[in-house]
N, C-alpha and C positions, 0 to 999 in steps of 0.2 A: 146715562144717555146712550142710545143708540147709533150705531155707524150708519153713515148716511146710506141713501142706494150706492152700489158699485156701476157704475156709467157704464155703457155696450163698447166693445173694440170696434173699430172700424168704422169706416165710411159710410156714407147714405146711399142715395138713390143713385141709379145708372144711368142718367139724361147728361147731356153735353159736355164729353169725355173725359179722361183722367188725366186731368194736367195739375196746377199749381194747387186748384182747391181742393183733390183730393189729398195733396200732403199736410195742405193746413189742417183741416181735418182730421186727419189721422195725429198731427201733432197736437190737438185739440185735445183727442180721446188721451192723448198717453198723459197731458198734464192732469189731464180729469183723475184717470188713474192713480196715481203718485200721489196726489192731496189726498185720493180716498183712502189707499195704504198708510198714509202718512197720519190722516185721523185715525184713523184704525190700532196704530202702533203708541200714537198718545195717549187712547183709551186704556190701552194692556196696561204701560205705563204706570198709569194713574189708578189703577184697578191695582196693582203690585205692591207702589210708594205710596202714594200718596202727593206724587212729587212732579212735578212738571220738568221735561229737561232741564230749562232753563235753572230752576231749583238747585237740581246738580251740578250745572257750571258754577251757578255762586258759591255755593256752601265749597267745591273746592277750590274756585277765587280766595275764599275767604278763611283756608288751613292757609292756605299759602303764604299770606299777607301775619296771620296770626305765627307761620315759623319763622318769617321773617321779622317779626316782632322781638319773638324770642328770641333770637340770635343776636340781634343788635344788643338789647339788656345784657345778655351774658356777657356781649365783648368790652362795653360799658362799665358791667361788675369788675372785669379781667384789668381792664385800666384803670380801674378806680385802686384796686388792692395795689397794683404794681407802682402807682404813684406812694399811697401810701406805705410800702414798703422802701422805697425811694427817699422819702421822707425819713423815714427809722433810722435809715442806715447812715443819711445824713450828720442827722442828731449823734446821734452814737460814734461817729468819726469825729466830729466838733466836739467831741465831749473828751475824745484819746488823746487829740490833737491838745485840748488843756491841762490833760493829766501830764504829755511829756512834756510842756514847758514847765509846768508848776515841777517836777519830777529834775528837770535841767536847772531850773532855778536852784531848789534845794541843792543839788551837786557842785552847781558852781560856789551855793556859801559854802558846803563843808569843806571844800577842795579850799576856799579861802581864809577858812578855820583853822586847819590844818597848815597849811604854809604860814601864815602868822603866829602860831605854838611853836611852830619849830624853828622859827626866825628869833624868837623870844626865847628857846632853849640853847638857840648856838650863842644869842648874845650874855645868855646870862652866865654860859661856859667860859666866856673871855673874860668878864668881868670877877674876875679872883674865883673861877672855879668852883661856883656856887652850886652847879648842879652834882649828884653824888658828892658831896660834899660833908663832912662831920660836922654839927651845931655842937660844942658843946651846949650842956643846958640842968640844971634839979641832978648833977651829980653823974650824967652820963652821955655819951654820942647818938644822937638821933642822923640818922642818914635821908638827906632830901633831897629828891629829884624833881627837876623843873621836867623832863620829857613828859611827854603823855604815854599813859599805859596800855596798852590792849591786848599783851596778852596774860596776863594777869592784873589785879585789882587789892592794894593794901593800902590800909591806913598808911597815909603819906604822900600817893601815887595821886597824879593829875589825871583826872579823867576828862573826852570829848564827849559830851553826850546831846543827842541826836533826835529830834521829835520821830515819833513811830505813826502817827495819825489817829492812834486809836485817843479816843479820849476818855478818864475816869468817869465810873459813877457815880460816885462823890464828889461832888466841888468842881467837875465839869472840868478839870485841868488836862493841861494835854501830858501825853507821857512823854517820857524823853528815856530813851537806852543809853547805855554806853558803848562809843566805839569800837569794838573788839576785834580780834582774830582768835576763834575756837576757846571762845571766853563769853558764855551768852547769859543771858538772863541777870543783868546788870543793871536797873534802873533808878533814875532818880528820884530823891526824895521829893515831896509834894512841895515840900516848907522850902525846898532851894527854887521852886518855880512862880516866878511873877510874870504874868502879859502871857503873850505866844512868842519868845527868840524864835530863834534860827539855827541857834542851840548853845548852850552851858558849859564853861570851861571849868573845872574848879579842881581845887585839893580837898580828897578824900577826907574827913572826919572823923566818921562814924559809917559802918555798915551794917547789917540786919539780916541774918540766914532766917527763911521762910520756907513753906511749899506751900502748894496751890490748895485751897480748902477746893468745895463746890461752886460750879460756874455760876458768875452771875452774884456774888456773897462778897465781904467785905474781904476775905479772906481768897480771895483771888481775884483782885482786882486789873489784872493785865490779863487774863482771858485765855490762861494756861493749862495744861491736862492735869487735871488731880493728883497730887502726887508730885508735881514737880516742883523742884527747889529752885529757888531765886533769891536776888538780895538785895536790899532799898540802901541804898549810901546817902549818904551825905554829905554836901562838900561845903 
């Protein structure tokens, strides 16, 4: 399209002198002017983009609205994680929070194991001196103590033994140690264990030196380093 004509500056005729309607006029011509420039500038415009101002104010209307989009989802992502991280931590405290009572549980039986062993070892001391004590018996002295042992383990000796949590591959039973001091790798026979106790008091019978075959085999069934020695009792 072509720009329109450019309109003339200024006023008309010289008949009945220069007062109000000379300025309206002249204000006439300057709006005339200004629309012409002004289609004139739309044309370049549009001969350039393709695009009419107005074009340009929406399209950047329209980033605006789209960063603002953006940003919200991202703070929406940001609270969604920090909930669900909120959540985890949660869990995972309620989960610590059941280990030390189960953990206190266990401590208060074995604390109550223990004070009852050794209630049972002073009374059986009063009663004629049974513990360390000579049986005669088949022609010789057998020496028996009611104490519990922990830091060593013989044929004879009372052992505490203690569930570990691990459970067998075999027969799905739980293990149980014995209570030691710098005396480890003590554990109970399968055949002394029925139910899940709380844990197994007993005199020694029978004991069994081992070492640990390959993890995972019948032959290291407590889940020890190759090579290490242990020993199954029985009481």
């Amino acid at each position: 399209s072509s720009p329109p004509p450019r309109p003339k500056r200024g006023g008309g005729g010289g008949g009945g002198g220069r007062g109000g309607h000379e300025k309206r006029t002249a204000a006439d011509a300057e709006r005339k002017t200004l629309a012409y420039e002004n289609a004139v500038l739309r044309q370049v415009i549009e001969r350039m983009g393709g695009k009419t101002p107005r074009k340009y104010v929406d399209e950047a209307n329209e980033r605006d609205r789209e960063e603002e989009r953006e940003r919200r989802r991202r703070e929406a992502e940001a609270a969604t994680k920090a909930r669900e991280e909120l959540d985890a931590a949660d869990r995972e405290l309620g989960a610590l929070r059941k280990e030390l009572a189960e953990a206190k549980g266990k401590l208060a039986t074995t604390t109550a194991a223990a004070t009852a062993a050794a209630a049972k070892s002073k009374s059986g001391q009063k009663e004629g001196g049974k513990s360390k004590q000579g049986r005669r018996g088949g022609g010789g002295n057998v020496v028996v103590d009611d104490r519990i042992s922990h830091s060593s383990f013989e044929i004879g000796d009372v052992g505490l033994f203690m569930p570990t949590g691990l459970t067998m591959m075999k027969g799905g039973k739980r293990t149980y140690l014995a209570f030691h001091t710098n005396c480890p790798h003590r554990y109970l026979s399968t055949d002394n264990i029925e139910g899940t106790p709380d844990y197994v008091l007993g005199r020694i019978i029978y004991q069994e030196e081992l070492y640990a075959g390959p993890m995972e085999t019948d032959s290291n069934p407590y889940e020890l380093h190759i090579g290490m020695k242990f020993w199954v009792l029985t009481v």
